[in-house]
N, C-alpha and C positions, 0 to 999 in steps of 0.2 A: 678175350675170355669173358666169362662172365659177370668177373666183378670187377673187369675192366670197363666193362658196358652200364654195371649201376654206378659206377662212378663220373662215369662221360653222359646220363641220359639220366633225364628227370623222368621218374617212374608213371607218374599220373598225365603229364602232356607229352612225352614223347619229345619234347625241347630238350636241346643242350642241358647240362647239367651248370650249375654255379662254379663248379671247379673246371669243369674244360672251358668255361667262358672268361673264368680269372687266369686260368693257363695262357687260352689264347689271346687275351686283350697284352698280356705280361710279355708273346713273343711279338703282337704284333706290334708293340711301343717302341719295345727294345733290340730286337735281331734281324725284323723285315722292313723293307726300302719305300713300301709305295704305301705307308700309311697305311689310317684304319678310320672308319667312321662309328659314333656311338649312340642309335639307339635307346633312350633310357626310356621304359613304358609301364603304366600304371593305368590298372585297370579303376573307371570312374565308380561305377557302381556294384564293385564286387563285395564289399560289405555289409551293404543292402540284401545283397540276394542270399549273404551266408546267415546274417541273422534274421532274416524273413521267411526264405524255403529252406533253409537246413545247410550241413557242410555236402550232402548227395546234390544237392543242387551246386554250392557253389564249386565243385568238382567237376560237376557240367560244364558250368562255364568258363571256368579254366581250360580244359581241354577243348570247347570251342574257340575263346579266343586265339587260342595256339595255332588250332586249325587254320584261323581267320588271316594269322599274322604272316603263317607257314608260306599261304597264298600270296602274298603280294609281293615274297622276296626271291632274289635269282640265287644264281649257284656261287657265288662270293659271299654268301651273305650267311650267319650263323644265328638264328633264335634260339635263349637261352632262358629258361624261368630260374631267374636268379632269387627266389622263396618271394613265399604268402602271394601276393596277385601281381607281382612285379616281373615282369619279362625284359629283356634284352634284343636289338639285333646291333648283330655285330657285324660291319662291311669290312671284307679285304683289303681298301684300299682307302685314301684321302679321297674323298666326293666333293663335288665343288657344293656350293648353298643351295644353287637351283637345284642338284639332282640329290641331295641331301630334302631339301625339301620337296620336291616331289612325294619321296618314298614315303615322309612322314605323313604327309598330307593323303597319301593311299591307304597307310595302316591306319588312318584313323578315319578315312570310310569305311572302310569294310569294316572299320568295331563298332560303329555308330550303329548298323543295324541290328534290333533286337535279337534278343535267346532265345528259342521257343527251349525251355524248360521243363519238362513233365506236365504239357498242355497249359502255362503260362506263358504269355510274351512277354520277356525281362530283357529292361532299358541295359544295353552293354556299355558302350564310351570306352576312349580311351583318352589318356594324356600322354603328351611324349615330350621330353627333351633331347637335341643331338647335340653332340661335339664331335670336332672332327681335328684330327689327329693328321700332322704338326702344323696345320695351322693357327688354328684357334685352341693347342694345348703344347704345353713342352714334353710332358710323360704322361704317363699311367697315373697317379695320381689325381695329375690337374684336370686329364681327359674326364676321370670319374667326376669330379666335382662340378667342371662347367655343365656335364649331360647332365646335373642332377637340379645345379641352376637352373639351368634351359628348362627343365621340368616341372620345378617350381615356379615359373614364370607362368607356362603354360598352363598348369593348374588354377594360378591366379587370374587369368587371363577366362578363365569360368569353362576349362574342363571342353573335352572331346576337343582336341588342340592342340597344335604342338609350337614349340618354340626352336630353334637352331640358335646357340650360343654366340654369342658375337654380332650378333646381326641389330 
């Protein structure tokens, strides 16, 4: 129904909503066998673009990077914008590092390339941190905090970059 739909889908990118992403990270910790990989992604220069061309801009570029993200992931795979410029993907399954890293390293070419923005080209980036679920996490929990590690690392590491926890 329909307010099953605004509860599962984030109205402006058309990503997962925060609550089907905290639902399913919660079953795939806890009830499913083959693991789950965590995505944790921040946009570099979405800040910029909201206090320099307005919140219609940076509205734009949320619903591109969406676009952007949408593109490089398979059908296991769940993108969630979990509020303000922070997005999620969420894997079905434990990914080894190489193919954990991969993905990363794809979501964040495809965001490196500029916005065109209402006849502006606006710098995108992204950062990402993964964790990956049960090896490098015991639950729900720990999974959040290492992706968020991983992310600050990557951040630190000077942006458009991602890190894999444990590594």
């Amino acid at each position: 129904g329909m307010i099953e739909r605004q509860a599962n889908v984030d109205a402006l990118t058309g990503a997962s909503s925060r609550f089907r992403f905290f639902n399913q990270l919660d079953f795939l910790t806890k009830e499913a066998s083959q693991g789950c990989t965590l995505f944790s992604i921040d946009l570099d220069n979405f800040k910029q673009i909201n206090d320099q061309m307005g919140h219609e801009a940076g509205d734009l570029a949320l619903k591109e990077a969406a676009r952007r993200l949408q593109s490089v992931i398979g059908d296991d795979c769940m993108l969630a914008r979990i509020g303000g410029d922070e997005f999620a993907i969420l894997v079905a399954r434990q990914m080894n590092e190489d193919e954990a890293a991969d993905l990363a390293r794809a979501a964040v070419a495809v965001m490196a390339e500029p916005a065109e923005v209402k006849g502006h080209s606006l710098p995108m980036g992204a950062s990402i941190g993964v964790a990956i679920f049960p090896i490098l996490a015991s639950g729900f929990d720990e999974l959040l905090g290492n992706a968020d590690k991983a992310l600050y690392t990557a951040k630190a590491n000077g942006r458009n970059g991602f890190c894999v926890f444990g590594e």
